[in-house]
Structures are given as structure tokens and as C-alpha cells.
N, C-alpha and C positions, 0 to 999 in steps of 0.2 A: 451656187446661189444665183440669185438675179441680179443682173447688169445695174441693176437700178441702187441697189443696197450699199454702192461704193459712191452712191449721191446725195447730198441733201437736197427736200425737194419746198419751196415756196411757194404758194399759187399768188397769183394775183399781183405779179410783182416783173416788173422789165427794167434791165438795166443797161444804161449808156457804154459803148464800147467802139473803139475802134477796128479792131482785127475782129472782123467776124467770116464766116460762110452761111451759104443761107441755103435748105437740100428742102428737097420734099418728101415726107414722110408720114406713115401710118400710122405713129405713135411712139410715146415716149421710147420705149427699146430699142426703138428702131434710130431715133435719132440720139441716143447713147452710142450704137455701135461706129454711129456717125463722128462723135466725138473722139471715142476712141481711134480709130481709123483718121482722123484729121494729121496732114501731113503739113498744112500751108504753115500751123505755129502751133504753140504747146495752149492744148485746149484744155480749161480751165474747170468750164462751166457750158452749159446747152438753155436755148428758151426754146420750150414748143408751144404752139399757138393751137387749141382746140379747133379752132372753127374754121382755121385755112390750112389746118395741118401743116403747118411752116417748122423746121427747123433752123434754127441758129445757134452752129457752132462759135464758141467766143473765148477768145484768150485772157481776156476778164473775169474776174466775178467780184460776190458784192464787197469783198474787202479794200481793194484796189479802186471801184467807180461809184458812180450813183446811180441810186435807185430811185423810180419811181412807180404808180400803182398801174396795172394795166388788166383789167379784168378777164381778160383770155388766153393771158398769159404762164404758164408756169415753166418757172426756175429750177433750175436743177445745178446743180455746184459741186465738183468732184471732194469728197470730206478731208483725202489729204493734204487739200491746199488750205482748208479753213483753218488745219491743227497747229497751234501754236507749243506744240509738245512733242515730244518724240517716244518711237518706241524701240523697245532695246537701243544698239547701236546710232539710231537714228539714218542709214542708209538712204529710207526714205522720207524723211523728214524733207519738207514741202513748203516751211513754214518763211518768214519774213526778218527774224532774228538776223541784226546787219551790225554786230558789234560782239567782241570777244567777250571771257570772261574778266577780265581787267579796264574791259567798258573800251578799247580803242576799237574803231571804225575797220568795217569790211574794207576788203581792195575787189576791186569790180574784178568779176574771175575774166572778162574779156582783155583786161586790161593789165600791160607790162611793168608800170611803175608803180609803187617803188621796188617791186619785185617782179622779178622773171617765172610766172607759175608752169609746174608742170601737168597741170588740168585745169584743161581749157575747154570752154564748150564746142571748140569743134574736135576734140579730141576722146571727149566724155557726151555726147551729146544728149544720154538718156539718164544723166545723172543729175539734171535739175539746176546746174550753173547757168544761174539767171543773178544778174545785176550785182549786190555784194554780199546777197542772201549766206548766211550759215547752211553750209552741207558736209555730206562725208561720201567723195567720189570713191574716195579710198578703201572704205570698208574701216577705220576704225577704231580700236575697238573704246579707244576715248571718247568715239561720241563724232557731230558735229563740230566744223572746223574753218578756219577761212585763212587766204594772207590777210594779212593786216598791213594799215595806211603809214605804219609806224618802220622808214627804213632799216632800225635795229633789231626788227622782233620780225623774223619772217612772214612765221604763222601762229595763231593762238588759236585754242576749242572756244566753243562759245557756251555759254551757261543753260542750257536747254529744258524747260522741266521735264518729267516721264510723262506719258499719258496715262492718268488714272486708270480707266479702264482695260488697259493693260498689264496694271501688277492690282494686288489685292491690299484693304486694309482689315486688319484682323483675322477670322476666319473666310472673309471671301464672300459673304452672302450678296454685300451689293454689288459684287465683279461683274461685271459687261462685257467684258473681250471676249473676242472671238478666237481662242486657243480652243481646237478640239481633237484632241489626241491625249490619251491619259499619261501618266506619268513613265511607264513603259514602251510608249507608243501605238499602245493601241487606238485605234478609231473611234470616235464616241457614238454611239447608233441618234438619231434623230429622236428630240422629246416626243412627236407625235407619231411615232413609229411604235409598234408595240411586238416587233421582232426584230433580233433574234429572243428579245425579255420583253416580258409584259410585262407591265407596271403602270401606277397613276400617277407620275409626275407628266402632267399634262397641263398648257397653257389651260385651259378650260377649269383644272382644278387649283391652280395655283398661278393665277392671273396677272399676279404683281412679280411674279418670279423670273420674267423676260427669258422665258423656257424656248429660243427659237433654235432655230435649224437642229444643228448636232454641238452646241456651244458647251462647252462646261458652268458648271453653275453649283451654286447651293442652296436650293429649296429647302433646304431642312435643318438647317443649321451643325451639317457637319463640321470638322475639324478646316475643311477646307474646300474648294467650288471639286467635282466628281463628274462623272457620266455612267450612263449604261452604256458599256461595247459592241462594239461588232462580232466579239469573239463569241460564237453561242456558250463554251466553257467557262465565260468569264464574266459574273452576273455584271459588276461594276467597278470603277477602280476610282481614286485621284489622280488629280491633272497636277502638274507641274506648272506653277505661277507663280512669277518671283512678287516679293511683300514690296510695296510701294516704298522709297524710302524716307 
């Protein structure tokens, strides 16, 4: 998929920040890869400037600062920092939840008291231990977790909700996640692909169906979201998507 698809994008909009970098660049893609590739801090969010082709990388974005209007401006904000949800195990859960599920306060993961943690952001460094955010450096399978500020209770999970768009309600028709691989494992062939199967399930004919890439989906009101495969033997199958709960 495109660089760009793992960003929300704002036009018209510049936002205050301290930690930034500032590159020159060709175009949005180009200062995405910039973002991605940013070593100096954990890059958030990117502004490019149309008309001086300016990038700025920025450890910011609009949750955290303020915004104001800047007409030749457009915003770009990586989605998993905006999600206040998780999906499955929450791994990468991104999100700002700073208190368990019995409501007692994070313990900064930098920090020793009232507990000696054993992940620590220099330890973990790509695992998102920032401040006394809710994460799971661990892998699990409870979810998101933190110490806690409470010397008697080391560590508690934190109440997390699921991201919609990643389980299903009902049969699945308004599902949006990007799961594509059927329930077997097979591949899902692209909606606008019309090999290894032909068929009209086409953005063009079914416009409100958000029929993109190779996603699972259910235009037609199956039993549940489905794809065409890659398998030439295998006209179509269902995808495996756990029910919201």
C-alpha cells in the first residue's frame, strides 16, 4: 500500500511543536519516508509546505499541541498515535490511557519509584514507553498494562476499548479493517483486479462498500465480510474477524 495510508491527512492546518526537523523535499511520500527514517525522536506527525516544498518532521501532533490555520500547509499525523482503542492484544497500542483499570495512575516507565520496572525505554526502545502511557512491551495476551503509582499493587492492565474497525458487528457489512487473508489463509485478490476471477464487486459499482485494496468486506450482505483469492481454484472464501464485544 502507500506510505501515506498509515496517515491522517489535514490541509490547511500548522501546528506548534517543539521537537521538530526540517528536510527538503519533493512531496508528501517523500517527506513520510522522512518521518519514518527520523532518528533525532519518535516522529509523530510530518507538515509539508506546497510552495517551498518544506518538510517538518515533528514529535507532536494535534492531540498533544495547538493548531492553527496556515493555508499552504498540510498535516499529516501517523493514525496509530490518534487511536484511543486497541487492536487485538494491543502491542501496538499508541494511545494516551495513563491509569489502570481500577482508575490508579501510571508510573512514568522512566522512572524507579514506587517500583523497580523491568521495561524501560532504554531497554524496550521501539515499544512506545513514553511517559506513564498504557502499553504491552511484553506481548500480553491481557492487553495493555503499566506499574502503577500505588506501592502495593506493582502492575495493573488498563481498560482499553477494541477498535471497531477491527472486529465486526453483526454480519460485518460496515467492517473497515484491513484483515486480508481468508479464513484459511488464503490471500484476498484486490477489488479492482479482475484476475485470477472476474467479477463486479467494483468500487465503481458499489461505491459506499469501501471496496479498497485487497481488504475483506461484505458488499452483499453475506453471513460475514469474504474476498476473492489469489487461489485461481478458489473462486472466494470468508475471512476470519473476531465479533466486537
Amino acid at each position: 500500500g502507500d506510505i501515506l495510508d498509515d496517515y491522517s491527512r489535514t490541509d490547511g492546518v500548522w501546528i506548534l511543536t517543539r521537537n521538530k526537523q526540517s528536510y527538503k523535499t519533493n512531496n508528501e511520500k517523500e517527506c513520510a519516508e522522512k518521518c519514518e527514517a527520523e532518528r533525532n525522536f519518535n516522529c509523530r506527525a510530518f507538515l509539508f509546505t506546497r510552495k517551498k516544498l518544506q518538510c517538518l518532521t515533528l514529535a507532536e501532533n494535534a492531540k498533544m499541541t495547538v493548531t492553527f490555520a496556515s493555508m499552504d500547509a498540510v498535516l499529516y499525523e501517523k493514525r496509530i498515535y490518534l487511536l484511543e482503542c486497541k487492536r487485538g492484544i494491543g502491542k501496538d497500542y499508541r494511545g494516551t490511557q495513563a491509569r489502570t483499570q481500577r482508575g490508579i495512575p501510571c508510573q512514568k516507565w522512566a522512572e524507579k519509584v514506587p517500583h523497580k520496572p523491568n521495561y524501560t525505554p532504554e531497554k524496550h526502545p521501539n515499544a512506545g514507553l513514553e511517559e506513564n502511557y498504557c502499553r504491552n512491551p511484553d506481548g500480553d495476551e491481557s492487553g495493555p498494562w503499566c506499574y502503577t503509582t500505588d506501592p502495593a499493587i506493582r502492575y495493573d492492565y488498563c481498560n482499553i476499548p477494541e477498535c471497531e474497525d477491527q472486529c465486526m458487528q453483526c454480519n460485518g457489512e460496515d467492517y473497515r479493517g484491513e484483515v486480508s487473508r481468508t479464513e484459511s489463509g488464503l490471500e484476498c485478490q484486490h477489488w479492482n483486479a479482475q484476475e485470477p476471477h472476474m467479477h463486479e464487486f467494483t468500487l465503481k459499482h458499489y461505491p459506499e462498500k469501501d471496496l479498497k485494496m485487497n481488504y475483506c468486506r461484505n458488499p452483499d450482505g453475506e453471513l460475514r465480510p469474504w474476498c476473492f483469492t489469489t487461489n485461481p481454484t478458489k473462486r472466494w472464501e470468508y475471512c476470519k474477524i473476531p465479533r466486537c464485544s
